[in-house]
N, C-alpha and C positions, 0 to 999 in steps of 0.2 A: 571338541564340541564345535558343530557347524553351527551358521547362523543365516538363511537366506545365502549362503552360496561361500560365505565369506569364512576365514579361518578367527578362528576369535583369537586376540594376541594376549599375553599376561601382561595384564596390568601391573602385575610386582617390577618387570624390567622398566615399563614404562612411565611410570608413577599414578596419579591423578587424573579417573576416566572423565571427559566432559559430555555433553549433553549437547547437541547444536544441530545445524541446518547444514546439508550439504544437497547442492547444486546437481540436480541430472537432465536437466531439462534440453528443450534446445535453444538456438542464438535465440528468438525471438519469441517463445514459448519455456518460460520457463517453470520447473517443477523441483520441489526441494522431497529429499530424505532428511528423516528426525532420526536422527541417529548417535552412536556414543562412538565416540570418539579416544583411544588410549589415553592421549595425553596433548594439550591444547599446542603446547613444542611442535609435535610433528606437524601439522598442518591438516588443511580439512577439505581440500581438492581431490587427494589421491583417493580411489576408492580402496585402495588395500588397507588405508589408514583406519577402515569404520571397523569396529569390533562387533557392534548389531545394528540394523536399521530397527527401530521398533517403530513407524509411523509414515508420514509424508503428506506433505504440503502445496495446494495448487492456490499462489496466489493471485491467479487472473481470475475475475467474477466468473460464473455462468451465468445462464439467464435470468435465473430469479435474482441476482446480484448479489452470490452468495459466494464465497472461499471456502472449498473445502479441506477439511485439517482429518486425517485418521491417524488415530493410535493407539497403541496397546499400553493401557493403564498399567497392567500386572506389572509389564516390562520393566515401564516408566517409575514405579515405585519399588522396585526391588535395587534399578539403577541406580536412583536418588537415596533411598535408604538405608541397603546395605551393602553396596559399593560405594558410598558415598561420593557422588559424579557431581559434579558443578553442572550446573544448565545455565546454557548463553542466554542473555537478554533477549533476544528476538523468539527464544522457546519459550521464556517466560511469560513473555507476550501474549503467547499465542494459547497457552494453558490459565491465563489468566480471563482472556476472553472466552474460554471453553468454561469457566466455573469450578476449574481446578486447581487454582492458586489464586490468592487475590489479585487485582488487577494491577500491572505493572504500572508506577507514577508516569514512565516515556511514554505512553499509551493516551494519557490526559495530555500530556505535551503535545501531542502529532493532534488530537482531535482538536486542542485549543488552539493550534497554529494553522489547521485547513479552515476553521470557521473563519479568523481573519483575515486569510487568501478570499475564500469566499467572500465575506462582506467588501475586501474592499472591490474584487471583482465587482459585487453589484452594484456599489459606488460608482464604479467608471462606465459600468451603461447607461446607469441615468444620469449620467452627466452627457454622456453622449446623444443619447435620446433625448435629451431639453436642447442640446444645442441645435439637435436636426428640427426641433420643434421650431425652434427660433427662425432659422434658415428661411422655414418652408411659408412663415407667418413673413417676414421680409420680402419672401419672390413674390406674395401674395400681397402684400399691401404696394411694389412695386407696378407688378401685371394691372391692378384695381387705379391707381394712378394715371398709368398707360392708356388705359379704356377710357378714362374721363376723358384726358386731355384730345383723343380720336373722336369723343362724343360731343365734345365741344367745337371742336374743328367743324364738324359735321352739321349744329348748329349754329352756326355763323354762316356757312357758306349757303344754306336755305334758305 
């Protein structure tokens, strides 16, 4: 049995198929296959290791600020169900987001820990913007002194 190009291997030699993300993209573009994997041992680099890609994942935004995820459901439940395949956290992830598994608990984690990046981000600009506030109200109450003291000069000497 072929699979997209790939020999499929028996899982009985290898044990326990897993479920995960393997890496085809390039240096600086990267794109994942959702694919099964024999057995989590071998590793998930080599491409001869995939037994099926059933999907694939681009997670750099496009325009609308969107990641796109395709996969073949049938696949993915015949994997999960009667192969019984472990699926990696980060597939979990991503099926949980799709409405196909509930939502992974690391998912709240990652959103609750960018909002605090974020907040304190925006802490440091207004801190930064009051201090330039400051600055600019100083060189102005400076310059404003400056001008008297020439206006008074200037009165005295008439």
């Amino acid at each position: 049995m072929r699979s997209f190009g790939r020999i499929l291997v028996n899982p009985r030699i290898y044990g326990e198929p897993s479920i995960g993300l393997a890496r085809v993209g390039c240096k600086n573009r990267p794109v994942f296959h959702i694919a099964v994997f024999p057995d989590k041992a071998l590793g998930r680099r080599w491409s001869g290791n995939i037994v099926e890609q059933i999907g694939s994942f681009d997670p750099i935004p496009n325009n609308k600020n969107e990641k796109l995820v395709a996969l073949d459901i049938h696949r993915l439940k015949y994997w999960i169900g009667e192969r019984n395949a472990r699926v990696g956290v980060t597939v979990l992830e991503l099926l949980g987001l799709a409405g196909l598994l509930p939502i992974h608990p690391k998912t709240f984690i990652r959103a609750q820990n960018s909002r605090i990046v974020l907040e304190k981000q925006k802490q440091q600009l207004l801190a930064r913007l009051e201090r330039l506030k400051q600055e600019t109200e100083t060189k102005e109450t400076e310059e404003g002194t400056e001008n008297l003291k020439t206006m008074d000069e200037q009165n005295t000497t008439v």
